[in-house]
C-alpha positions in Angstrom: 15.8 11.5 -8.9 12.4 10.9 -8.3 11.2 14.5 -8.0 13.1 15.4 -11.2 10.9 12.3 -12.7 7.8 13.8 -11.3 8.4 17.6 -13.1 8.4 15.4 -16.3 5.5 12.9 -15.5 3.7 14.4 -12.3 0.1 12.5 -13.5 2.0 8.8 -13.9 1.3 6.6 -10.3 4.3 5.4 -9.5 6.5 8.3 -9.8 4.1 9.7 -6.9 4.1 6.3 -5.0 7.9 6.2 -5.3 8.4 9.7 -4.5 6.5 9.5 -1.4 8.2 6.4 -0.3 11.6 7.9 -0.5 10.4 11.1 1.2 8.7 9.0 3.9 11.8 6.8 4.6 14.5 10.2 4.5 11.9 11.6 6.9 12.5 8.9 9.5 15.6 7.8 8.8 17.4 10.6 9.2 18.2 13.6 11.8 16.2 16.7 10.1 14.9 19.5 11.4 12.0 19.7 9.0 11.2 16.2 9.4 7.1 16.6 9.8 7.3 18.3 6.2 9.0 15.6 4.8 6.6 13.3 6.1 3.6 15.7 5.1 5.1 15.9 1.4 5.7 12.2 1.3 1.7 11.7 2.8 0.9 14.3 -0.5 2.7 11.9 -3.1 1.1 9.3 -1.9 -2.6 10.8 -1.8 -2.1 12.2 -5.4 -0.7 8.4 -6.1 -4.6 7.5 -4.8 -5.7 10.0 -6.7 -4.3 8.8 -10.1 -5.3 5.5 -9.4 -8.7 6.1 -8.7 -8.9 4.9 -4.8 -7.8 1.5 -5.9 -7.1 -1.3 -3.5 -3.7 -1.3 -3.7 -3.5 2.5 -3.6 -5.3 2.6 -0.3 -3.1 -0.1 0.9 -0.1 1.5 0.3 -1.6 4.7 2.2 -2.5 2.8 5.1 0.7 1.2 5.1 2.7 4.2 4.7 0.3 5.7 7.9 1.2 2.9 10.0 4.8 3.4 8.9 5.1 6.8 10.4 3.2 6.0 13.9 -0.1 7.9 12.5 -2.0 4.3 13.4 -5.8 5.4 13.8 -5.5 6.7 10.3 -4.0 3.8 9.0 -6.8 1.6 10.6 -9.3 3.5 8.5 -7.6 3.3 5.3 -6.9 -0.7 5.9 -10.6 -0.7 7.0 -11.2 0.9 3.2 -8.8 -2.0 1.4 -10.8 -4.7 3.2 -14.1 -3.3 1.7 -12.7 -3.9 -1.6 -12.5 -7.2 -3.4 -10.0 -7.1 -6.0 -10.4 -10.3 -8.6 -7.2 -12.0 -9.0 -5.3 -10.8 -12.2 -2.7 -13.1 -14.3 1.0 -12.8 -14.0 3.0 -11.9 -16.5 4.9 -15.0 -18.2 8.8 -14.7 -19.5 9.0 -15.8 -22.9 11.1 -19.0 -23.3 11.3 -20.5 -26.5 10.5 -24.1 -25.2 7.0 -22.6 -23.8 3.9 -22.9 -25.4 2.5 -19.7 -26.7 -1.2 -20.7 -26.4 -0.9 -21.8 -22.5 -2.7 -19.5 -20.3 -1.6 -17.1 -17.9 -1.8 -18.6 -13.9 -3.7 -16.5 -11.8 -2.2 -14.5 -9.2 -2.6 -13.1 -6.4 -3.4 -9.7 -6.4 -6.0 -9.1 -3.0 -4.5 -7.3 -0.8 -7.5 -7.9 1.9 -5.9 -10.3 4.0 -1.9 -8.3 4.3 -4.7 -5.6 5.5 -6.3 -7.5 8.1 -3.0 -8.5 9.4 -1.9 -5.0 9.5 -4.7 -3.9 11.0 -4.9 -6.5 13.6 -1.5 -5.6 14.7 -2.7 -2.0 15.5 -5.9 -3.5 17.3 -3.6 -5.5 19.1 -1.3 -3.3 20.4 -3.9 -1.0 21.5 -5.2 -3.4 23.6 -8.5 -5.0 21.3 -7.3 -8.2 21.5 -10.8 -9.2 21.0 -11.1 -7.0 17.9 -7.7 -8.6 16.5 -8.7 -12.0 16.6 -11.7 -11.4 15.0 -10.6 -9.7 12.2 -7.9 -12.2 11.7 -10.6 -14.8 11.8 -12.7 -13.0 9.6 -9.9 -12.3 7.0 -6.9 -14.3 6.8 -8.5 -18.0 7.8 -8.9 -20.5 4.9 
């Protein structure tokens, strides 16, 4: 489904972000022999997904996470090391429109920074390769209020 969507838009963002997702999840959730393809063609959605959206923070994110997903962890660190360099402003969410709701009343805030899911991420990896020191830090640095 989503390949056929991608021969009709190949430049829209999320058709590459969910056509790499679902060719990273068949690639490990399955028995296939060409399972490192699968995992190499999902990687190339999502860089082209990067691509499109101009190495934003949540595209970088989604790399990383997708990195860590498939064991490749010392890549991963450096593409959540790239998302915490980035501060993303806060954008408003989207409102359903009741009738009983005042038209003129502003959109709330939300929360749209992906820095501190990062640091968590990323602390995980340091952790388990033994940084504990490295691991509390950034989680001090990053997810502390």
């Amino acid at each position: 489904e989503y390949l056929q969507a991608y021969k009709q838009m190949p430049e829209n963002p999320l058709v590459n972000l969910c056509a790499g997702t679902a060719l990273l999840n068949l690639a490990l959730g399955f028995r296939l022999q060409n399972k490192h393809q699968c995992v190499a063609q999902g990687l190339a959605f999502l860089y082209n997904n990067l691509r499109l959206c101009e190495n934003s923070q949540e595209a970088l994110y989604n790399v990383a996470r997708a990195c860590h997903h498939v064991g490749l962890v010392s890549l991963a660190a450096s593409y959540y090391e790239k998302v915490l360099a980035i501060h993303q402003e806060d954008c408003p969410l989207p409102k359903l429109v009741k009738p009983d709701t005042d038209p003129t009343r502003q959109a709330e805030p939300g929360y749209c920074d992906l820095r501190r899911e990062a640091a968590y991420n990323l602390h995980l990896i340091y952790k388990k390769s033994g940084a504990v020191d490295l691991a509390r830090q950034v989680l001090m640095d990053y997810c502390t209020v």
